[in-house]
C-alpha positions in Angstrom: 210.0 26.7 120.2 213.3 27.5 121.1 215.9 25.1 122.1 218.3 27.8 123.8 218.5 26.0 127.5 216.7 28.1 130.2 219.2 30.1 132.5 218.9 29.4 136.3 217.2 32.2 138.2 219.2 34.1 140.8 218.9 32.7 143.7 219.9 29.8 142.3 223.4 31.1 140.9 223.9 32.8 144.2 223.8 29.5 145.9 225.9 27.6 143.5 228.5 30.0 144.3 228.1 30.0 147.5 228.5 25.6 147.8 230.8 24.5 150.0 233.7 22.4 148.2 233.8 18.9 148.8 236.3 18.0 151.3 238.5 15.4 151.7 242.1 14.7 154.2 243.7 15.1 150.3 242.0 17.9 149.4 243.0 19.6 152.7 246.4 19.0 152.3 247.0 20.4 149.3 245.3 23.8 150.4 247.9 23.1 153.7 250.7 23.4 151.3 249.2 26.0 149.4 249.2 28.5 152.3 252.7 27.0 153.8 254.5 27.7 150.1 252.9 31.3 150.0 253.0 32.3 153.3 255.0 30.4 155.7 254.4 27.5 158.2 253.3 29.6 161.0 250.5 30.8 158.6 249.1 27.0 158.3 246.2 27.0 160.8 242.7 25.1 160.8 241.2 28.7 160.0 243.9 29.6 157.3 242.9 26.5 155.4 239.7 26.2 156.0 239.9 30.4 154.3 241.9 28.8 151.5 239.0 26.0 150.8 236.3 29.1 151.4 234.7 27.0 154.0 234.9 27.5 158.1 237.5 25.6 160.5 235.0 23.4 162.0 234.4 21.5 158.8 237.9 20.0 158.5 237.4 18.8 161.9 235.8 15.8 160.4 238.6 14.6 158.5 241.9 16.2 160.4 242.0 15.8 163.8 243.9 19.0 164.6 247.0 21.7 164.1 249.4 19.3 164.9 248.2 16.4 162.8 247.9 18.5 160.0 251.3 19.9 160.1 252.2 15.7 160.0 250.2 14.9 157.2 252.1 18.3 155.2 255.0 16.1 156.3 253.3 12.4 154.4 252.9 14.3 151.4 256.0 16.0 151.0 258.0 12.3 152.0 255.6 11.1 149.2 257.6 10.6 146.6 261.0 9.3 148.6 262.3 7.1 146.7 264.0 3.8 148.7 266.8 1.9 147.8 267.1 -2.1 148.0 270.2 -2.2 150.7 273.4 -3.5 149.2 276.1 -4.2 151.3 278.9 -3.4 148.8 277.4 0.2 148.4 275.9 0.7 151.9 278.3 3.6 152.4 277.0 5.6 148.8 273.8 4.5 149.5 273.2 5.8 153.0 274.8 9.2 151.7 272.1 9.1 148.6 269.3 8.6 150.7 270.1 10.9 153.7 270.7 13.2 150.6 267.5 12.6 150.0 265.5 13.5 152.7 267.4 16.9 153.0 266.8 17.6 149.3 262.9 17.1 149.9 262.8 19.4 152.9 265.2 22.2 151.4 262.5 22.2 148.8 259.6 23.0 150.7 261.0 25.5 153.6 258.4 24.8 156.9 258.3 20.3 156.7 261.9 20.0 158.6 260.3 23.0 161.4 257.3 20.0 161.5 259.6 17.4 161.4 261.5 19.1 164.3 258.7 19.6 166.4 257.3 16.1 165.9 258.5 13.8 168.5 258.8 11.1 166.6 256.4 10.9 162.8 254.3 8.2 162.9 253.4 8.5 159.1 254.6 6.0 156.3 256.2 8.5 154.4 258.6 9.4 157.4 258.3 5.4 158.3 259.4 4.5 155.2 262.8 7.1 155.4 263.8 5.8 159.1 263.2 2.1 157.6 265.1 2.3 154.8 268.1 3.7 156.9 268.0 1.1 159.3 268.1 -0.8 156.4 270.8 0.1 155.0 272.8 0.2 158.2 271.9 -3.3 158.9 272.3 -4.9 155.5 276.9 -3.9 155.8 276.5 -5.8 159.4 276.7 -2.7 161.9 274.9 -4.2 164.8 271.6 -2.7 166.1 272.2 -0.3 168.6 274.8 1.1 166.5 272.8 1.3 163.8 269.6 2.9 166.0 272.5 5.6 167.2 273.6 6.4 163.8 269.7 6.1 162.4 268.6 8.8 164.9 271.4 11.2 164.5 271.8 11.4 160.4 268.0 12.3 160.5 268.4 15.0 162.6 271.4 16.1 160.9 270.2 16.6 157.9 266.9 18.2 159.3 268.8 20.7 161.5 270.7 21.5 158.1 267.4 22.3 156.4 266.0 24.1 159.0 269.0 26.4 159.3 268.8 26.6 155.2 264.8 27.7 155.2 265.8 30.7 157.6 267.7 32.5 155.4 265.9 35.0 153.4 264.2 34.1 149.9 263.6 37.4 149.2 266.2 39.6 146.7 265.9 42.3 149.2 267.0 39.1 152.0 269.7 38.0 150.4 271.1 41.2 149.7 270.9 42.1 153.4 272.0 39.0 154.3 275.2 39.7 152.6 275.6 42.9 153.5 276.0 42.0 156.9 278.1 38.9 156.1 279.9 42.1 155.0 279.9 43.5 158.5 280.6 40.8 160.2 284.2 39.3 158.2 285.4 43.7 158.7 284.4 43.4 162.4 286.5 39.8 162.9 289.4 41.4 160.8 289.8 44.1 163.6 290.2 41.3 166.2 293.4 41.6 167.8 295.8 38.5 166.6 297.3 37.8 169.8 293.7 36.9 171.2 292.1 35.2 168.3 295.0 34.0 166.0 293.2 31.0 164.5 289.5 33.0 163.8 292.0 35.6 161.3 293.7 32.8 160.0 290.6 31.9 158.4 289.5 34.8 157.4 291.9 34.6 154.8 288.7 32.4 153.1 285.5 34.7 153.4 282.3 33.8 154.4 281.1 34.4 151.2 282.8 32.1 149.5 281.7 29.3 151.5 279.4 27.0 149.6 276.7 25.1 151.8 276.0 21.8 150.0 280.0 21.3 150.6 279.7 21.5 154.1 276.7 19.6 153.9 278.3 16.5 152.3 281.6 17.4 154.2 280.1 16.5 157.8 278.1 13.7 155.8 281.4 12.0 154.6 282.9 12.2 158.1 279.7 10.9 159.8 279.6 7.6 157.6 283.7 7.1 157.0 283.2 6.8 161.0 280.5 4.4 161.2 282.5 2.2 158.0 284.5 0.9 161.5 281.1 -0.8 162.8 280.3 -2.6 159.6 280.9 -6.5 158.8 283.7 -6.7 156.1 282.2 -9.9 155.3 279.2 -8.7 154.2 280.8 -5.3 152.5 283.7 -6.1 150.7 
């Protein structure tokens, strides 16, 4: 007798195939961030994942609640792997400039989580948790008292948010980018036709082009300013 095994009869492939996967809030996700990488955040619907898993929308009902939810667990995973620094007082200054660093860096990378985090009124994950504890953190640890350091909290997150946001609506595309500079093109000829009596200071820096500017500089510029004026709030007991 042989000892070949027996193949499965067709029906019985066909509804293999056919199985739904097993679905889980992590297995979700990762399809999430599947479409958002391929095709944008605004693609990242219950329906568009629930394609992506080859199951129907209503299934992931049971483990994500809905859009908006989803959209705020991309944000978890993406915060992940944040690493938080033990405040020091003697190195608040670098430190809050590493970590607010940080955060951008993680957004730039995956164009559609600072849109979420935008449109979030405030995440309640403990990814995002972590990142807004870790700054107060910081702030508190060089003496900067509380309100200051809720004020200052508050507005380097959305700093460096707005800056990725801006950054993920540039084009990605070759084709983009060349457009993009092609009108950059456009637009330095059109403000060098501007009469100098009328806008004197906008030619005088057009004697350093657009395209020459370099966005991680300006980036860490307004950072440096933001932090050099917060250094007045801080305890010099504590800091130096």
């Amino acid at each position: 007798m042989s000892s070949e095994p027996v193949p499965p009869p067709p029906w019985r492939r066909s509804a293999n195939k056919s199985a739904r996967p097993h679905l889980s809030v992590a297995t979700i996700v990762a399809a999430a961030l599947r479409v958002m990488d391929a095709e944008g955040l605004d693609a990242v619907s219950m329906r568009r994942v629930a394609q992506d898993l080859g199951t129907g929308a209503a299934s992931l009902y049971a483990h994500v609640r809905n859009k908006q939810e989803l959209h705020e667990l991309i944000l978890e995973e993406v915060f992940r792997g944040l690493e938080v620094p033990t405040p020091d007082p003697r190195r608040w200054q670098e430190q809050l400039k590493e970590l607010i660093g940080q955060t951008t860096r993680i957004m730039l990378a995956r164009p559609g989580t600072a849109q979420i985090s935008l449109q979030t009124m405030i995440p309640m994950r403990p990814g995002t948790l972590a990142a807004m504890d870790a700054t107060l953190g910081i702030l508190r640890c060089a003496g900067i008292p509380d309100q200051i350091a809720d004020y200052a909290a508050d507005a380097l997150a959305l700093y460096g948010t707005a800056y990725a946001y801006e950054a993920s609506l540039w084009p990605s595309s070759e084709a983009g980018q060349a457009e993009a500079r092609r009108r950059i093109t456009e637009i330095e000829e059109y403000l060098s036709t501007l009469p100098a009596d009328r806008f004197p200071h906008l030619l005088a820096m057009m004697r350093r082009p657009f395209h020459e500017e370099n966005g991680s500089e300006r980036f860490e510029f307004a950072l440096d300013i933001f932090i050099a004026g917060l250094a007045k709030y801080a305890d010099p007991g504590l800091t130096e």
